[in-house]
Backbone atoms as SQL, in Angstrom:
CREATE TABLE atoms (id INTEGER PRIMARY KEY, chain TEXT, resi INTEGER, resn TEXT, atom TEXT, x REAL, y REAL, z REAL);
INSERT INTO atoms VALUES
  (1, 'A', 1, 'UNK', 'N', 0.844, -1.176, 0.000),
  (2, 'A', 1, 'UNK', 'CA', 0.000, 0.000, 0.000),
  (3, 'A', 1, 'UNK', 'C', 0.894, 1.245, 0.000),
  (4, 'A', 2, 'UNK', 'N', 0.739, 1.822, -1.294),
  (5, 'A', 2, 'UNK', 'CA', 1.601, 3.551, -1.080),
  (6, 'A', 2, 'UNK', 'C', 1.185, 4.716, 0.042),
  (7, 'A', 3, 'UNK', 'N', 1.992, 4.911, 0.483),
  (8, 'A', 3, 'UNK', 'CA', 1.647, 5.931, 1.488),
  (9, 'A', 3, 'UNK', 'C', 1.313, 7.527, 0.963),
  (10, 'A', 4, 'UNK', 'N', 0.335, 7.844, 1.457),
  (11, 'A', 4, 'UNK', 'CA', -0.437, 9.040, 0.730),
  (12, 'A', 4, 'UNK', 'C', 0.842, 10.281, 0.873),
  (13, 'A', 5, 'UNK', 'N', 0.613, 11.157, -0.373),
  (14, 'A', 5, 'UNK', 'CA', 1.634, 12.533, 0.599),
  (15, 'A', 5, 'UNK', 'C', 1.077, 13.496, 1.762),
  (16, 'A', 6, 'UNK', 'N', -0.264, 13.060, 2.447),
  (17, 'A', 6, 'UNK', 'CA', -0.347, 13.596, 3.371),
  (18, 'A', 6, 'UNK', 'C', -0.089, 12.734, 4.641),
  (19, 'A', 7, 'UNK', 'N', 0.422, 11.817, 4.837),
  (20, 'A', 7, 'UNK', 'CA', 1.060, 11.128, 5.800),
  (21, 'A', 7, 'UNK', 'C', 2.716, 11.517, 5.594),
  (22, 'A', 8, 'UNK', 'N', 3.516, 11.503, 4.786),
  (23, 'A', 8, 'UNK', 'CA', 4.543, 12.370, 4.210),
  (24, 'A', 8, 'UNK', 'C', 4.753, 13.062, 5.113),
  (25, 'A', 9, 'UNK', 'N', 3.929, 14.456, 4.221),
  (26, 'A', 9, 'UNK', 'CA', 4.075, 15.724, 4.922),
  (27, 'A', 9, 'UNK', 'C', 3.853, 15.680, 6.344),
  (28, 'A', 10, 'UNK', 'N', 3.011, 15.168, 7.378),
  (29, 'A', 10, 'UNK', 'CA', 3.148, 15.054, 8.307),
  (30, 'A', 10, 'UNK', 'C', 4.526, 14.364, 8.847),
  (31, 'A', 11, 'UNK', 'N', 4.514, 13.180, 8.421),
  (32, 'A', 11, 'UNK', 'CA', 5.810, 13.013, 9.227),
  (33, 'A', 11, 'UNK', 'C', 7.508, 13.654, 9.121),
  (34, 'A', 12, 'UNK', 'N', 7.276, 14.672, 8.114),
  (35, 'A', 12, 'UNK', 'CA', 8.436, 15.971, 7.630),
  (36, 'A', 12, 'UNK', 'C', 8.141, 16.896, 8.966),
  (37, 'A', 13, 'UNK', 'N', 6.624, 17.562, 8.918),
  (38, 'A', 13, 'UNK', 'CA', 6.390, 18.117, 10.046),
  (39, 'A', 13, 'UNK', 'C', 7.167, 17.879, 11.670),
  (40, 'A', 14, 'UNK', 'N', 6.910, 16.197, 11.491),
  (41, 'A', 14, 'UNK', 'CA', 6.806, 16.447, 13.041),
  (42, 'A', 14, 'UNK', 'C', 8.216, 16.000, 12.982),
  (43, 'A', 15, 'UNK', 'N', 9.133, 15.488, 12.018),
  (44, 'A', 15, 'UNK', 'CA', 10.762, 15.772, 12.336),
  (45, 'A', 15, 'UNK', 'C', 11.035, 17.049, 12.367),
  (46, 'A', 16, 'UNK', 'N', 10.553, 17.983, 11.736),
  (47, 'A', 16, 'UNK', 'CA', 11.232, 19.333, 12.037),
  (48, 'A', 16, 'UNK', 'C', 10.851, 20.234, 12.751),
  (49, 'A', 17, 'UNK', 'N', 9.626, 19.516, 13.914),
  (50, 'A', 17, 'UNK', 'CA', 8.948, 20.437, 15.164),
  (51, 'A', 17, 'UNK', 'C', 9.878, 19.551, 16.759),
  (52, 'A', 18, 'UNK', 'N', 9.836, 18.095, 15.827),
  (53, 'A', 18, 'UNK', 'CA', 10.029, 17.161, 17.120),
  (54, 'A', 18, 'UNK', 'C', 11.389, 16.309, 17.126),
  (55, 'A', 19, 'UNK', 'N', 12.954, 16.705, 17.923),
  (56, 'A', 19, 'UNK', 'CA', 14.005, 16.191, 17.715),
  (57, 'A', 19, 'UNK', 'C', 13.545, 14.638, 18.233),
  (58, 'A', 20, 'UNK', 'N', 13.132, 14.713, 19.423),
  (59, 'A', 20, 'UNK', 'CA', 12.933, 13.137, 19.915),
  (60, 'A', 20, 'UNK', 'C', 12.487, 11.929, 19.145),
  (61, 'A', 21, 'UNK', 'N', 11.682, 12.930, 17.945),
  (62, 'A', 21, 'UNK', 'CA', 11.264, 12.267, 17.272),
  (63, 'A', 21, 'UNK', 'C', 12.036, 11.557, 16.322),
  (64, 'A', 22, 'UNK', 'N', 12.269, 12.816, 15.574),
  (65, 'A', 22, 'UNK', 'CA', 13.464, 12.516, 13.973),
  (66, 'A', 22, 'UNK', 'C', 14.628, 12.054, 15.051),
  (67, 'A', 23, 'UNK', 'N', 15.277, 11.786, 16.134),
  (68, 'A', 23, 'UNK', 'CA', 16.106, 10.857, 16.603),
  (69, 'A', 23, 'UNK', 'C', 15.816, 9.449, 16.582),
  (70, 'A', 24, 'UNK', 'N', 14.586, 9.042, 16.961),
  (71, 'A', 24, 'UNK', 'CA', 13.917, 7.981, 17.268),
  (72, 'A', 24, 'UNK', 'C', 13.762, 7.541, 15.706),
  (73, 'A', 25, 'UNK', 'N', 13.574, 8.299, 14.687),
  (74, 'A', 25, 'UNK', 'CA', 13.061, 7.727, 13.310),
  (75, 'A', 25, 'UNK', 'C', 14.298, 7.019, 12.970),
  (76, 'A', 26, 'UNK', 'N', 15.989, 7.885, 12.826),
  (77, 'A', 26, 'UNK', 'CA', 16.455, 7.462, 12.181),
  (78, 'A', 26, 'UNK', 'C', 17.337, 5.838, 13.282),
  (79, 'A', 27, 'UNK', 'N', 16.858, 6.184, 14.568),
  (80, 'A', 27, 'UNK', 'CA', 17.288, 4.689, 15.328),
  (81, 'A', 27, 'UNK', 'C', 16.666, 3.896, 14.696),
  (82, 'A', 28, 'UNK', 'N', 15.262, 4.377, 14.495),
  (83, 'A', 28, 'UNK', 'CA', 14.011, 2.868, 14.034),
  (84, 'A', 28, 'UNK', 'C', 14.749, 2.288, 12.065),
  (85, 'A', 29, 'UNK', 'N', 14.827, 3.417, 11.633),
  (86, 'A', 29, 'UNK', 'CA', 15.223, 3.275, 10.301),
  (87, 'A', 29, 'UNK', 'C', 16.552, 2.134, 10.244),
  (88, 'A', 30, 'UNK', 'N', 17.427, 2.168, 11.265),
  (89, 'A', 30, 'UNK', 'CA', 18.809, 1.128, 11.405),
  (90, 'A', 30, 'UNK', 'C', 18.075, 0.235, 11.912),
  (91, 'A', 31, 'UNK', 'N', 17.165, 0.432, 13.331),
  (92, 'A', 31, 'UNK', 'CA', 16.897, -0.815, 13.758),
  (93, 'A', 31, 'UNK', 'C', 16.098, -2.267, 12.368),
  (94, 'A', 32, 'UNK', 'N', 14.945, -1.332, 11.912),
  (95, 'A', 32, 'UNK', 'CA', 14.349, -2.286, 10.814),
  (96, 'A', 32, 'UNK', 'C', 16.006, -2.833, 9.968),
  (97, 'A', 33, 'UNK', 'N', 17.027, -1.891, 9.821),
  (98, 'A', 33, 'UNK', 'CA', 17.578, -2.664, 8.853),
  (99, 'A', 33, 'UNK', 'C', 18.618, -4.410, 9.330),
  (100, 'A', 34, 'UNK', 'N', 19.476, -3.866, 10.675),
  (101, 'A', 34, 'UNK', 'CA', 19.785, -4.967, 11.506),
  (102, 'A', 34, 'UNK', 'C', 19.038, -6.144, 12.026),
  (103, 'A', 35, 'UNK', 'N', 17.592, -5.542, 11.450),
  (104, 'A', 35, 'UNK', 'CA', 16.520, -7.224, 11.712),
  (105, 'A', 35, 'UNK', 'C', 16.306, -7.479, 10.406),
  (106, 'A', 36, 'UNK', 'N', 16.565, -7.515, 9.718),
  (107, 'A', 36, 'UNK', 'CA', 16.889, -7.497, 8.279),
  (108, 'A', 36, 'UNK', 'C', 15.767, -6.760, 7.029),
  (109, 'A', 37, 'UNK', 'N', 14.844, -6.133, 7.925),
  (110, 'A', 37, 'UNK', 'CA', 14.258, -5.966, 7.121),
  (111, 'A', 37, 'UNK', 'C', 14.406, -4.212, 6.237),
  (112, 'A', 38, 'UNK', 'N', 15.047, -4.413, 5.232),
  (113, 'A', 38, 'UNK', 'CA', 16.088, -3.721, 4.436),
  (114, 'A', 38, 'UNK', 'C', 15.289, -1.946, 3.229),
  (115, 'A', 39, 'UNK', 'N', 14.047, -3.142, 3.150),
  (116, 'A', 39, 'UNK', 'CA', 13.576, -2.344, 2.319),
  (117, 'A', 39, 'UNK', 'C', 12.669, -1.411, 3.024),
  (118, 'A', 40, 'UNK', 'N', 12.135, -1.612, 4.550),
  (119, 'A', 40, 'UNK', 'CA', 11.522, -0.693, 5.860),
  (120, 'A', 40, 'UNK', 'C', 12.644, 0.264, 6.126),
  (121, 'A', 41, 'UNK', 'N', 13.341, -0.328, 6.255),
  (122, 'A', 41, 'UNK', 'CA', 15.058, 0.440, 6.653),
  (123, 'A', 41, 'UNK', 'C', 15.572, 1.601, 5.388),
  (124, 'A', 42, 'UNK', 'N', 15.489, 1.308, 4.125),
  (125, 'A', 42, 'UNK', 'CA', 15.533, 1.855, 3.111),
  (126, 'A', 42, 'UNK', 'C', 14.553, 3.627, 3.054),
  (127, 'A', 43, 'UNK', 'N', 13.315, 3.042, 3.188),
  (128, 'A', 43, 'UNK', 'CA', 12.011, 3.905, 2.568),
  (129, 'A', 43, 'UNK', 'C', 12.085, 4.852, 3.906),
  (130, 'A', 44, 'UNK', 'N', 12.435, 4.110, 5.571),
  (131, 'A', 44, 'UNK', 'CA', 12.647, 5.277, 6.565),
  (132, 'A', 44, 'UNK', 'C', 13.515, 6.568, 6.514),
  (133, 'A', 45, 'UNK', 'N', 14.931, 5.847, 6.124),
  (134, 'A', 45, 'UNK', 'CA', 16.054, 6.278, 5.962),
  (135, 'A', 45, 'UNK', 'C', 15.682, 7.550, 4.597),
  (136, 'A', 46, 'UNK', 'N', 14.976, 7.308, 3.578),
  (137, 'A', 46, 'UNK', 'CA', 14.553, 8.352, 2.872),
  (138, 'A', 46, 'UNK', 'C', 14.165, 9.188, 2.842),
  (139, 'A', 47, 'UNK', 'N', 12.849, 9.201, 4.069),
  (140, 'A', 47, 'UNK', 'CA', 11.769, 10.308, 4.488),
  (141, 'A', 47, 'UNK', 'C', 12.885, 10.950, 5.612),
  (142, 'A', 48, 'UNK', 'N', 13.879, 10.156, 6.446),
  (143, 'A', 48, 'UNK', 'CA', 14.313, 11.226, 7.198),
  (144, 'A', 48, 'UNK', 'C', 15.436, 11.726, 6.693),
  (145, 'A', 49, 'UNK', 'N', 16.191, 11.593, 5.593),
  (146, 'A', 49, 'UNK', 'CA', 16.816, 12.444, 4.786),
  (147, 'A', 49, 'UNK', 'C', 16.035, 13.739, 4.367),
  (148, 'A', 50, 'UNK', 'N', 15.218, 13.182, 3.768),
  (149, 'A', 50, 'UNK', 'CA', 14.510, 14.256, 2.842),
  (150, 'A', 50, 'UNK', 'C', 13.638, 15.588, 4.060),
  (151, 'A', 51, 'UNK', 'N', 13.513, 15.110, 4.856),
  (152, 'A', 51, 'UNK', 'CA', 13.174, 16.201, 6.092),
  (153, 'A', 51, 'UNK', 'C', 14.401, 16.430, 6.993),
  (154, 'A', 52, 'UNK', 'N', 15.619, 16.354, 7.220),
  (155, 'A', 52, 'UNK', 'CA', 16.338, 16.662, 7.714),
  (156, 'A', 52, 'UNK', 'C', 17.446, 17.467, 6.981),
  (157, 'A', 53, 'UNK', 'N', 18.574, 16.243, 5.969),
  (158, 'A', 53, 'UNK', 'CA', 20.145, 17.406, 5.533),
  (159, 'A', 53, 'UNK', 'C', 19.514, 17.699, 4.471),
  (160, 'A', 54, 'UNK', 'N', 18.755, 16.586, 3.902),
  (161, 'A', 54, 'UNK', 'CA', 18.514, 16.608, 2.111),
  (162, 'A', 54, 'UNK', 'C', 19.678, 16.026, 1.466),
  (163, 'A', 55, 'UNK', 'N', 18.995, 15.216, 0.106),
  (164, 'A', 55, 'UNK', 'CA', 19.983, 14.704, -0.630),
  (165, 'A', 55, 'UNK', 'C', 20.966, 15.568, -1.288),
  (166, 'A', 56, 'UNK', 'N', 20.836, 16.453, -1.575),
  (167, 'A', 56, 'UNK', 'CA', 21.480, 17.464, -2.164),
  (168, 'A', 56, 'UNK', 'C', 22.795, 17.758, -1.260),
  (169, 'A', 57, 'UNK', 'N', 22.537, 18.094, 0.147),
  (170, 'A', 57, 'UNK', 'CA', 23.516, 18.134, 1.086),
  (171, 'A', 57, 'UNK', 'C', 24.549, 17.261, 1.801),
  (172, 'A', 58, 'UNK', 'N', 23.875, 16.354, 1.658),
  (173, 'A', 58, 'UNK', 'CA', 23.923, 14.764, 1.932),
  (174, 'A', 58, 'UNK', 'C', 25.294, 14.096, 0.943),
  (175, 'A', 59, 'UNK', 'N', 24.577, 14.503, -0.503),
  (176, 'A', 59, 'UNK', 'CA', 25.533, 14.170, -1.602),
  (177, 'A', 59, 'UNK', 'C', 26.726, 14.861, -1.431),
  (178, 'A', 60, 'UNK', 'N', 27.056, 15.936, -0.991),
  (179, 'A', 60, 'UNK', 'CA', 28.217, 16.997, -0.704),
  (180, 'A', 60, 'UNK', 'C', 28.854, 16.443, 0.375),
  (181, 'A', 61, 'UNK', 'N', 28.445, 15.442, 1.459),
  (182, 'A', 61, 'UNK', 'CA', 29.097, 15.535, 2.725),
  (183, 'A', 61, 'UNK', 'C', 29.488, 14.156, 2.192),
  (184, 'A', 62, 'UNK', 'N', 29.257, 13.237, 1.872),
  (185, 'A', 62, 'UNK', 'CA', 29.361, 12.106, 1.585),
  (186, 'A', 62, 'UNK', 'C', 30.808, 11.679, -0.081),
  (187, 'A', 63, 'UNK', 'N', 30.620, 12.574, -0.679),
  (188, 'A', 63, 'UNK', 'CA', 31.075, 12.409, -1.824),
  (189, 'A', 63, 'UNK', 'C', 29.949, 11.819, -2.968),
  (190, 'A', 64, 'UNK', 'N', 28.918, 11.958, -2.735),
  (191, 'A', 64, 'UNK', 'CA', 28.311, 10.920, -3.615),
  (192, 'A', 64, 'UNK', 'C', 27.534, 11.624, -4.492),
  (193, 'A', 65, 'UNK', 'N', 27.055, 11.249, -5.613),
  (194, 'A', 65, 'UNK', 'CA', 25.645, 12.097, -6.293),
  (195, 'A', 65, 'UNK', 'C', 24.525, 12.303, -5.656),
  (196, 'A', 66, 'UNK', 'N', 23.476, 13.080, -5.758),
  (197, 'A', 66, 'UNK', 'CA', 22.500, 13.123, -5.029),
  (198, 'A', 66, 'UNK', 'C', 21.551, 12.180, -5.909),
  (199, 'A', 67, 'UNK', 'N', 21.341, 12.295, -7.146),
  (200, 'A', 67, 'UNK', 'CA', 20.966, 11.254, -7.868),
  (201, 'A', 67, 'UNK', 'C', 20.967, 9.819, -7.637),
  (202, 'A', 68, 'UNK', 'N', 22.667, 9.198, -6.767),
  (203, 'A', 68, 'UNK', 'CA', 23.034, 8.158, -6.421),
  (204, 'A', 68, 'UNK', 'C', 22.259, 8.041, -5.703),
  (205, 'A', 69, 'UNK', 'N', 22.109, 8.887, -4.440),
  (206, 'A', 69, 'UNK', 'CA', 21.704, 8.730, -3.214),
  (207, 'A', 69, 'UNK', 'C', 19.867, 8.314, -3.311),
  (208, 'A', 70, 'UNK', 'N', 19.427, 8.932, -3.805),
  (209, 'A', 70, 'UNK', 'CA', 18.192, 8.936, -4.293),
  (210, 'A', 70, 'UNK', 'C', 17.494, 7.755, -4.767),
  (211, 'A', 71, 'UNK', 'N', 18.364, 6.963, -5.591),
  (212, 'A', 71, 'UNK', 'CA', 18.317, 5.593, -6.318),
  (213, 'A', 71, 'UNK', 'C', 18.671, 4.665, -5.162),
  (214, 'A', 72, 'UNK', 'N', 19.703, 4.633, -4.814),
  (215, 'A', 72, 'UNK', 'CA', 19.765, 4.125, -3.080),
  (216, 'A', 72, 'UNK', 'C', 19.214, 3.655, -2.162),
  (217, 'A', 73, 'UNK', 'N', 18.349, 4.773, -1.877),
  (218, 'A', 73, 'UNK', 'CA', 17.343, 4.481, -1.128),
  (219, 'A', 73, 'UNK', 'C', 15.812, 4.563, -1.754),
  (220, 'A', 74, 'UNK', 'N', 16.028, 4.487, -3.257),
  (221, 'A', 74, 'UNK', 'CA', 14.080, 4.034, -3.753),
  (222, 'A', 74, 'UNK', 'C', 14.248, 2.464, -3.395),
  (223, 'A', 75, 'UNK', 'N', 13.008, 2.263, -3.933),
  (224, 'A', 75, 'UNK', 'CA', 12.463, 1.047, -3.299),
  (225, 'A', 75, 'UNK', 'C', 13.485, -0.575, -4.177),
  (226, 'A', 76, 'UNK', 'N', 13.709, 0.178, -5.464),
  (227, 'A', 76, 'UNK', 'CA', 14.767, -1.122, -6.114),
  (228, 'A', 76, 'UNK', 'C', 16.541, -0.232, -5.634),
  (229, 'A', 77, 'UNK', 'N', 16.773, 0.171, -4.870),
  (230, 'A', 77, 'UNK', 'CA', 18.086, 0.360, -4.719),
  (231, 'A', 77, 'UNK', 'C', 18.720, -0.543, -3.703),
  (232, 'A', 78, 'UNK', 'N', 19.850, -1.016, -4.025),
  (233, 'A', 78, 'UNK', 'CA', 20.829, -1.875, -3.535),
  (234, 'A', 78, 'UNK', 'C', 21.794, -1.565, -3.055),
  (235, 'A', 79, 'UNK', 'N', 21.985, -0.460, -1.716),
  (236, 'A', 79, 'UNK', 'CA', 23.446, 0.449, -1.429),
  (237, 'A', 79, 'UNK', 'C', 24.168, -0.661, -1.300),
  (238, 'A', 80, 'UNK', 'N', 25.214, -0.471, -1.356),
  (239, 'A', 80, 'UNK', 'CA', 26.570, -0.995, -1.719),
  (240, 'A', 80, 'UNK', 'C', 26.978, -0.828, 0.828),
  (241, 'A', 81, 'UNK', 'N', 26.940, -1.597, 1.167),
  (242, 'A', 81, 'UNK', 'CA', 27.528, -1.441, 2.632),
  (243, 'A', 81, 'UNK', 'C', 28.631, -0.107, 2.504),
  (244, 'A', 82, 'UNK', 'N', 29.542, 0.075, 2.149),
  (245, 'A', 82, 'UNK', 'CA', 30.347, 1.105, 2.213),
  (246, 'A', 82, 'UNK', 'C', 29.551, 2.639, 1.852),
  (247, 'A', 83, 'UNK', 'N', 28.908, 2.604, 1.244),
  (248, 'A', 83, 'UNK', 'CA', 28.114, 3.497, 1.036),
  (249, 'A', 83, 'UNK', 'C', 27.125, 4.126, 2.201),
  (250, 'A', 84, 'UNK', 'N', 26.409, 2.759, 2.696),
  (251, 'A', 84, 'UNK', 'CA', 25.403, 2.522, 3.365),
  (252, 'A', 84, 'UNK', 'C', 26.156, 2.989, 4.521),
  (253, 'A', 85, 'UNK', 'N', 27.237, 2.634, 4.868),
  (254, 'A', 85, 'UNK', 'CA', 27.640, 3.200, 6.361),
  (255, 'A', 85, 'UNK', 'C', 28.306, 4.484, 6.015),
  (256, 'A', 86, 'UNK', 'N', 28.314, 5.338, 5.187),
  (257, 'A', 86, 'UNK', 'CA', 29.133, 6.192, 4.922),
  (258, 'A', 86, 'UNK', 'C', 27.844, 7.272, 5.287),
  (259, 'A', 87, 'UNK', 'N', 26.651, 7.319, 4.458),
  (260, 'A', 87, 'UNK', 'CA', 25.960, 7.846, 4.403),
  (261, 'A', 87, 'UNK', 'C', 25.024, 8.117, 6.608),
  (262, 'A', 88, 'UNK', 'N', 24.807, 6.607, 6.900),
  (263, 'A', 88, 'UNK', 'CA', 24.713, 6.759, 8.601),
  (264, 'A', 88, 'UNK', 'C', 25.638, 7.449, 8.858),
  (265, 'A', 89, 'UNK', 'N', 27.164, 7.520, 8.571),
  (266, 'A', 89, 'UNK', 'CA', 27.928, 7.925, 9.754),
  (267, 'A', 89, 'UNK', 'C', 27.845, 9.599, 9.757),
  (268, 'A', 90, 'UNK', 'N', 27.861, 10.550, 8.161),
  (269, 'A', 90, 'UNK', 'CA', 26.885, 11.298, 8.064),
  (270, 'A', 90, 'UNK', 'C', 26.008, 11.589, 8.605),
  (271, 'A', 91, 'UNK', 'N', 24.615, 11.164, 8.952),
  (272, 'A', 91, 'UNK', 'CA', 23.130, 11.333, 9.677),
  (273, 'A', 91, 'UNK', 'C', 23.675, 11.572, 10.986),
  (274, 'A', 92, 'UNK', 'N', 24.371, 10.355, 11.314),
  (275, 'A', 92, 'UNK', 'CA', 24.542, 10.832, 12.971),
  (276, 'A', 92, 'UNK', 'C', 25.651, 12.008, 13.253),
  (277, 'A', 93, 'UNK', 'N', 26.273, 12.523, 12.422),
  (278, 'A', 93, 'UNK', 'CA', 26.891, 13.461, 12.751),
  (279, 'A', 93, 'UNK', 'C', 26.127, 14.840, 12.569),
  (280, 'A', 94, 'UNK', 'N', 25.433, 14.934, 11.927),
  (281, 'A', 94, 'UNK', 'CA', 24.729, 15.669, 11.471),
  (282, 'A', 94, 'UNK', 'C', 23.331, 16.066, 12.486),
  (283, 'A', 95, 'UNK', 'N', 22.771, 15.220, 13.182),
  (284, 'A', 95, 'UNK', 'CA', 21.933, 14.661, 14.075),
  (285, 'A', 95, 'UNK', 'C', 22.627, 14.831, 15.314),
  (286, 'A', 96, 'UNK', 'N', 23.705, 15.449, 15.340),
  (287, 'A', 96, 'UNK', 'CA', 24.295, 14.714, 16.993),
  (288, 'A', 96, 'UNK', 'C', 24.341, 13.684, 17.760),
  (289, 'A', 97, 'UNK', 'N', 24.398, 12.633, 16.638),
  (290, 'A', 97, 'UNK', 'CA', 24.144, 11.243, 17.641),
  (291, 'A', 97, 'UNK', 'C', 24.968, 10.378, 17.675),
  (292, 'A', 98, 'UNK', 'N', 25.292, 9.252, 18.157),
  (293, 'A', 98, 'UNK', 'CA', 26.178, 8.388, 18.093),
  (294, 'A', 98, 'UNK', 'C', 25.343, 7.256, 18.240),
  (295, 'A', 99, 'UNK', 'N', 24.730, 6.405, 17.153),
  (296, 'A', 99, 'UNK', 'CA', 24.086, 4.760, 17.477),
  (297, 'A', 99, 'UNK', 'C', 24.782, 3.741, 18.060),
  (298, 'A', 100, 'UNK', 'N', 24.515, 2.563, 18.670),
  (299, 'A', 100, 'UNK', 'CA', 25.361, 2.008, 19.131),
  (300, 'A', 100, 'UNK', 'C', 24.568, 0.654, 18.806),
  (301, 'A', 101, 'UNK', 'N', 25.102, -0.638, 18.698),
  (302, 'A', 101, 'UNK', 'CA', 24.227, -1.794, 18.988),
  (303, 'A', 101, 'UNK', 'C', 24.491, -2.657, 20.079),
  (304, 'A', 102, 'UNK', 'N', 23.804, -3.059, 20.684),
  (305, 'A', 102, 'UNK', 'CA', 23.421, -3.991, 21.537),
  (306, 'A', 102, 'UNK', 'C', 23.149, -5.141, 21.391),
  (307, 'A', 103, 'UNK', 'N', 23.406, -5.989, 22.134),
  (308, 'A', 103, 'UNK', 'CA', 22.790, -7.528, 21.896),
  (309, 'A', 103, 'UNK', 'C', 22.005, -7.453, 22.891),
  (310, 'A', 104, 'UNK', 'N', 20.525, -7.909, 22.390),
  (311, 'A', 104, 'UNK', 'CA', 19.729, -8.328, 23.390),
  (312, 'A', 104, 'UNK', 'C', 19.503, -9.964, 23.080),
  (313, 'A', 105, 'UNK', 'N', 18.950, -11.026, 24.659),
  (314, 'A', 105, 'UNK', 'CA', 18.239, -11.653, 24.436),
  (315, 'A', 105, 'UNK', 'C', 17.127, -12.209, 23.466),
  (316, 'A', 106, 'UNK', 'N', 16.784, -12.993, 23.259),
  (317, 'A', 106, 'UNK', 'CA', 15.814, -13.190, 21.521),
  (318, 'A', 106, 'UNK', 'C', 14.480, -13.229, 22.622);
């Protein structure tokens, strides 16, 4: 099911009213991807680009095209891991954050 652009725009909104929030998005955006689910992890990681540095900016800090970046994270993109962590280590700097993983219990 495509998500309408007024669910979108809201959730642009409330990253750029609510840090706890857009912190929490881009944890959830890694977390879906470390449970493997890649393409949840993908489509998150997009919306909180696109409401936070922007690809455009993104592409500048990274070395990469913004075009690249874009293709990347649509729904048939395949980042390359080096990429993929290049681009997080970006977000969280950018974000002020530092992610960390944990092992929990199953």
């Amino acid at each position: 099911m495509a998500l309408t652009r007024d669910f979108k725009q809201t959730v642009l909104a409330r990253v750029q009213a609510d840090p706890a929030f857009r912190d929490a998005l881009l944890e959830e955006a890694i977390d879906a991807m470390l449970a493997g689910d890649v393409d949840t992890g993908k489509s998150i990681l997009r919306d909180y680009i696109k409401a936070t540095v922007g690809f455009e900016q993104l592409g500048a800090d990274t070395g990469s095209s913004p075009k690249s970046l874009i293709r990347m994270f649509g729904p048939n993109g395949n980042p390359q891991a080096r990429n993929l962590f290049a681009v997080i280590s970006q977000l969280q700097r950018h974000a002020g954050l530092t992610l960390h993983v944990r092992a929990q219990p199953q």
